[in-house]
N, C-alpha and C positions, 0 to 999 in steps of 0.2 A: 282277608278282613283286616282293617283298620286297628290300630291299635286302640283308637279312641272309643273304638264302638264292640271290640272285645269287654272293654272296661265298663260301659254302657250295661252291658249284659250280668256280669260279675256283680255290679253295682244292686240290677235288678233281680238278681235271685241270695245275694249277700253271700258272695263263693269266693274265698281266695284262693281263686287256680287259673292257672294261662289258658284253661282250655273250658272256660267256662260251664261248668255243668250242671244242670239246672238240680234244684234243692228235689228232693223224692216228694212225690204227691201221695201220702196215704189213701188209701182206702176208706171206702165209707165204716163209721164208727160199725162194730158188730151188730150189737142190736139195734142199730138203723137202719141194715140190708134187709131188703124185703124177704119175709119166708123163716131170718135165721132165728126168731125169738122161738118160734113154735118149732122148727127144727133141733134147737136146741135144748127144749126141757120137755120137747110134749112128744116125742115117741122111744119107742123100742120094742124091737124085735128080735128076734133070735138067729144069730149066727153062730154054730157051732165053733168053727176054725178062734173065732176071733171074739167073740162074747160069751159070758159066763153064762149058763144054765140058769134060770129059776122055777122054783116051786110054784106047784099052780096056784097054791096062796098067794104067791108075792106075783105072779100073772096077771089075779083078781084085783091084789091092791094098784099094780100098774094100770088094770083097766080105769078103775076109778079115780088116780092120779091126771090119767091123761083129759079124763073132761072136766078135770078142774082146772087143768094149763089150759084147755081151748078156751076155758072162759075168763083167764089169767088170775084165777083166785091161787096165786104161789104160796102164801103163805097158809093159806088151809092146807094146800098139796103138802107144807112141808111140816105141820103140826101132825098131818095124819102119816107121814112116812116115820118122824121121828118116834108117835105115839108106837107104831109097829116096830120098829127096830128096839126101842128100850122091851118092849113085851115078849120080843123074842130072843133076846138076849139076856135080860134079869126080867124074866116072867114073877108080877105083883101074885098070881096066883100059886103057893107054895108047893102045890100038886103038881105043878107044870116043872119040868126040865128044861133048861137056857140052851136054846140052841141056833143055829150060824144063820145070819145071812147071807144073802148074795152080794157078790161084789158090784153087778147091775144094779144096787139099792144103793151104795153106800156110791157109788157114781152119779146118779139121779139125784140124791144129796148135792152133791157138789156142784150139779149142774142146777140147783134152785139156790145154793150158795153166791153162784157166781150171776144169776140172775139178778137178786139183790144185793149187788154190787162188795159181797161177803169175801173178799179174794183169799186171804191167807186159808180162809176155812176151806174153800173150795178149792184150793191146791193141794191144803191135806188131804181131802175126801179124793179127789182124781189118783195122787199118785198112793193112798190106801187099797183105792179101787183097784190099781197096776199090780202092787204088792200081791194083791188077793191071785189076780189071775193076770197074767205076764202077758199075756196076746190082746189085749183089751182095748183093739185099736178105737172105738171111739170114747176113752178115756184118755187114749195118746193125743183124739186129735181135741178136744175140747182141753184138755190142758194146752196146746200150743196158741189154743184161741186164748187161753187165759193170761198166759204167757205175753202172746201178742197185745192185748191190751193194756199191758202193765211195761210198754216199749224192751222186754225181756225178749232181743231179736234171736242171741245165741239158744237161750234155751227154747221159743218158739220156735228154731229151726230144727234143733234137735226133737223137739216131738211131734212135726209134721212130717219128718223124714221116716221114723220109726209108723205113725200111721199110716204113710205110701207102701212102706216095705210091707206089712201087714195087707195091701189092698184097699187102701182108699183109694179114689178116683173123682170122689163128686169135685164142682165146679170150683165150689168154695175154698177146698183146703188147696186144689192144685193153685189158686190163685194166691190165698193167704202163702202160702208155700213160696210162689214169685216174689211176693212183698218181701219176705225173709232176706232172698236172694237179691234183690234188689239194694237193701239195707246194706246187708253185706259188700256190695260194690262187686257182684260177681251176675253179670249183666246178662252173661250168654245162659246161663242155668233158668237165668229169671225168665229171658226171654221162653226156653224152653217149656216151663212151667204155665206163663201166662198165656200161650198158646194154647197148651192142653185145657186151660179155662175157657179161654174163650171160643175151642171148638163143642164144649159142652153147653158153654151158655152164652151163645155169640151176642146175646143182648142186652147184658149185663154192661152197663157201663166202666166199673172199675178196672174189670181183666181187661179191657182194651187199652185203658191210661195207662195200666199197667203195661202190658204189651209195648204201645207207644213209647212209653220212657227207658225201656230194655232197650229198644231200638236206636232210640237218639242215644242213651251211653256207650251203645257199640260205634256211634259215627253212622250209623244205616240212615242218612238225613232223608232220603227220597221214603224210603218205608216210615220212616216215623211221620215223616209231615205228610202224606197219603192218609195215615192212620190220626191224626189230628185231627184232617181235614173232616173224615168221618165223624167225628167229637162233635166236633163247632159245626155241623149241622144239625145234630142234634141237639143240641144247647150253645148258642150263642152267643148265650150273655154271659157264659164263663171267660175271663179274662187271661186267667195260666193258660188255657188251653190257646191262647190267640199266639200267646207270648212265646208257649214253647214251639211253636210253627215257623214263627218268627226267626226264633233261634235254629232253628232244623234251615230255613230258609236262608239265612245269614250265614250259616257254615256249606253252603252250597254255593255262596255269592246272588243268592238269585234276590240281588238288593230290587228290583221292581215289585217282586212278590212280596217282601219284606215291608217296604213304602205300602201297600196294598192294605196291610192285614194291619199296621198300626194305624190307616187311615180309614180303616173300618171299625175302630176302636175309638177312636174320635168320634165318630157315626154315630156309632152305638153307643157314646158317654160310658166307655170302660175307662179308656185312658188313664192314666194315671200322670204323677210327675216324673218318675223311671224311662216308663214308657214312649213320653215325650221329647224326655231328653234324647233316649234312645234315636226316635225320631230326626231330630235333628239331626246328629253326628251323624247319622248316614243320610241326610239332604249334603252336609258340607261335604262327605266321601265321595255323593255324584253330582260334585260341585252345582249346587243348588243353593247357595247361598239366604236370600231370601225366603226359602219355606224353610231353611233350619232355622232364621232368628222368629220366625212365625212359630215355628213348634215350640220352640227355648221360651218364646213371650208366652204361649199355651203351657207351658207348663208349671211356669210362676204363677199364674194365676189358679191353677187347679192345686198347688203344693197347700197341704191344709198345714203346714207349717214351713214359710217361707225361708229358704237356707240358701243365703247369701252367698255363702261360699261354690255352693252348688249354681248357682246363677251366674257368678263369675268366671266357674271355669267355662260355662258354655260360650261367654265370650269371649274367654281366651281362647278356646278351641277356632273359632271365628277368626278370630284374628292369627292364630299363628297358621291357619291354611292358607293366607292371603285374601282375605277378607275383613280390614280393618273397617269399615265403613261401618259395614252391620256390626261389628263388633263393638264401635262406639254407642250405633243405635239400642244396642244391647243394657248398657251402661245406663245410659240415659231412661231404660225404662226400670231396671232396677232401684236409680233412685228414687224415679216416681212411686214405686211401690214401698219402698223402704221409709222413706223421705225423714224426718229428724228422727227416727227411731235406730238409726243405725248404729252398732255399738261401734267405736275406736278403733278396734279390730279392724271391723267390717272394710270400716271407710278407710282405713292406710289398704288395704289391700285392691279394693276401688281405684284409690287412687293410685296405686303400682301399676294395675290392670291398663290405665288412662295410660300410664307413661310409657305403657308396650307398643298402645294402639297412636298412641303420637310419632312413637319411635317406626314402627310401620308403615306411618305417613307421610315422613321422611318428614317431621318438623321436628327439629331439631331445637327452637325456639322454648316451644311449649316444651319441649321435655325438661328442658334445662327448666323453666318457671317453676314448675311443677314440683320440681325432686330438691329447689332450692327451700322450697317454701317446706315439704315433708323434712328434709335435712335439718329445718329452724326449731319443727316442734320436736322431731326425734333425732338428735345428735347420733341418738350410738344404735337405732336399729338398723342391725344388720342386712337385711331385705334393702335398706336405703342407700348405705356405703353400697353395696354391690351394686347397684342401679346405675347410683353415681358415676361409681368406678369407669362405669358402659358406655355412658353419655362423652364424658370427658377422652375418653377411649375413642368415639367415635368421630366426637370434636378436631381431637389432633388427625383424623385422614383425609379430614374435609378440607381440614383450614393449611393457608397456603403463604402464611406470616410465620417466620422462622419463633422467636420469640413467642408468639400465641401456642406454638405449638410445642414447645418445649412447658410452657405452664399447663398444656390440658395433659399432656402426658405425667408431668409431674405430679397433678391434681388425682389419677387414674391411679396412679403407681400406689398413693396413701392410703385412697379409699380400699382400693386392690387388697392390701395389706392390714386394712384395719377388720377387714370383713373375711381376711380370713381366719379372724381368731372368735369364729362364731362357728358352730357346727352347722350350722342349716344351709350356711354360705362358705364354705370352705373349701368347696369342690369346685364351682364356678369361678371363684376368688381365686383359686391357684393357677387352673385354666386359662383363664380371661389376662391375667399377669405375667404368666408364661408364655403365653402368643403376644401378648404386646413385647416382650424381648424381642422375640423370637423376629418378629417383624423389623425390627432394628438390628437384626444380623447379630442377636446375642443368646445363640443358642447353648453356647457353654455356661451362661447363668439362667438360662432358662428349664433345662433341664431339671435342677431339681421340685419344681414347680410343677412341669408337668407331671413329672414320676409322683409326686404325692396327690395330684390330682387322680392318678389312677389308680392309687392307692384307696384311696374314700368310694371309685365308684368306677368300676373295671367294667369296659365295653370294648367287642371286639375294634369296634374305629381308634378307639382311644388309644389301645396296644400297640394297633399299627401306626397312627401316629406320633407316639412315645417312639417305637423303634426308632423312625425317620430322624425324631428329634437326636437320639444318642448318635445317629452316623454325622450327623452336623454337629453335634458336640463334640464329637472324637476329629474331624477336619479341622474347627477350629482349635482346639488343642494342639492339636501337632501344627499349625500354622502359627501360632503362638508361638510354642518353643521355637521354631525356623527360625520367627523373626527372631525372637530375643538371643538365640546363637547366631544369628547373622551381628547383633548389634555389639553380643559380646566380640566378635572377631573383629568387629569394622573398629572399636575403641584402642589408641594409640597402647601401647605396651609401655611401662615407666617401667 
């Protein structure tokens, strides 16, 4: 894959990694999952191993709790839990004796705590509940829900792990359990986990995204983009899920499929301006010219805040593939869309962009007009001396007048040097300076040019040709002293 269209990807999920990885797709919010609101505050039953005992009073008052969840009246449920728990605990009747509740009450608490969105209180009341009776796996597992909503991944891990150990199994925790794992950046666990969901509740949407993005993090691209595929036909008009196929598709090279599914995005009015750009740089990767400056004009037009910068490089990209043409076409439609609004910025960089794609063109003419007239308004930016330095650099290989050609080299040699006492230009400056010696058979002064070039910006080409430079530097050195011991010996003795 292109370097350009790595960077496309990066761009569109906002990743600073060489291996682009798509950003985690959460889970649908808790209580938006179908089934988990009424799961969550409106039963219980008894499991010896793992849940506390209650009194058939407190049985009674759960019966009458639970048809007040079915009908979502929470906060009667939890007037009438608190009314019972203060009554059995500080009994207003002085005849009565204070005695215990169950920890399944002061659980159920927490789970109408966290219903209305009460977290600190319903973290007390869960891990009060734990305190009471230590196997309380589904206080282990609704505190890691609690957890999990409060993006608290380490401590949601730890208390979905301790409700597995205990014998959870349902769909939901093994999947929230992946997300965990997921989070964590520990891909194969996750996948593991989001497995055991989705052979629980293969219908579920989330445990399969889930599933799916375990996969794409291990590199599995044919399984992950399989398991997409299944996505996006059930929902199409989701756009990540297009994206990440995309991505699964692109790290397999299967750039036909890749064209495919962003041109179904277009189709379908997903697209975006990421997207498009995307697009593009892999039209210019299979050399397709013409539909990448079609996607690059599509996607200025969809940018709901148009960024110049970003429009420029698409034709720079265009142009430095061997595509100047489109690349100017490019140009010319930016301005139309920009047209006097463009800030100073914008337009020097415009116009740099102009002097690549002339330089491309092999007009030499225009380049020179161009960087004369940027040179009048901005003497000292740096981006311009370096340009300059290029042109005039270039001038002296073409031109075949002895005299013209000692003034462009001269011309190249200042700019060279004025621009490299700019940091942004300082590495091309030295390079670009260094090989103009170098060219003139003055590799012993060019040397320290190059070496500080690769000093700013160390690439294995650079190494190797820094090495090469030092063996020509070191020949001419000892040809030098030769000569100058030859001239000492050849001078008359007085």
């Amino acid at each position: 894959m292109t370097k350009h269209i790595i960077l496309s990807l990066i761009g569109i999920w906002g990743i600073h990694s060489s291996q682009a990885k798509e950003a985690l797709i959460a889970p649908t919010p808790l209580f938006q999952q179908p089934g988990f609101a009424k799961d969550f505050v409106g039963s219980y039953g008894i499991l010896s191993e793992v849940e506390p005992d209650v009194t058939d009073t407190e049985q009674k008052l759960l019966s009458r709790l639970q048809v007040l969840f079915s009908e979502s009246k929470f906060k009667d449920a939890e007037n009438q839990l608190i009314l019972y728990i203060k009554e059995t605990t500080t009994p207003s009747d002085p005849d009565l004796q204070p005695g215990e509740i169950s920890p399944a009450l002061v659980f159920v608490l927490g789970n109408l705590y966290f219903q209305s969105e009460r977290l600190p209180e319903a973290e007390r009341a869960f891990k009060e509940a734990i305190r009471r009776f230590p196997k309380f796996r589904r206080a282990f597992t609704n505190l890691g829900f609690l957890y999990t909503s409060q993006n608290k991944m380490d401590d949601a891990l730890a208390a979905f792990q301790k409700s597995v150990e205990l014998g959870e199994k349902s769909a939901r925790v093994m999947g929230m359990l992946g997300y965990c794992y997921m989070f964590k950046q520990n891909a194969v666990a996750a996948e593991n986990a989001y497995r055991q969901a989705y052979l629980i509740d293969p219908n579920a949407r989330d445990w399969k995204l889930g599933l799916a993005q375990a996969l794409l993090m291990q590199d599995k691209y044919a399984d992950a983009a399989s398991m997409f595929d299944n996505l996006i036909k059930e929902n199409s008009q989701d756009r990540n899920l297009w994206m990440r196929q995309t991505s699964a598709f692109l790290a397999m090279e299967k750039f036909d499929d890749a064209i495919i599914n962003l041109e179904m995005m277009r189709m379908l009015d997903l697209a975006d301006e990421k997207s498009l750009v995307l697009l593009g740089n892999i039209y210019i990767d299979q050399s397709q010219p013409r539909l990448a400056l079609d996607a690059f004009a599509d996607a200025m037009s969809r940018a709901t805040q148009f960024d110049v910068a970003q429009a420029l490089k698409s034709a720079k990209i265009l142009n430095d593939n061997g595509n100047p043409k489109e690349a100017g076409e490019m140009l010319q439609k930016i301005r139309a869309k920009v047209g006097e609004k463009m800030t100073s910025a914008d337009q020097l960089a415009l116009d740099l962009t102009e002097v690549k794609i002339a330089r491309n063109n092999n007009q030499p003419d225009l380049v020179g007009s161009i960087l004369a007239r940027l040179l009048q308004d901005n003497p000292a930016s740096p981006e311009i001396l370096l340009e300059m330095a290029k042109h005039c650099d270039e001038c002296a290989k073409i031109e075949t007048d002895e005299e013209k050609i000692r003034k462009h080299i001269g011309e190249a040699k200042t700019n060279y040097m004025l621009a490299m006492q700019h940091e942004q230009t300082a590495y091309p400056a030295n390079l670009g300076y260094g090989q103009l010696l170098i060219r003139d058979n003055r590799a012993l002064e060019a040397l320290p040019f190059i070496e500080k070039a690769l000093t700013l910006k160390k690439t294995d080409s650079l190494e190797q040709y820094t090495s090469r430079v030092r063996r020509a530097a070191d020949r001419e050195k000892v040809r030098l002293e030769r000569e100058q011991a030859e001239r000492a010996n050849a001078e008359p003795q007085k």
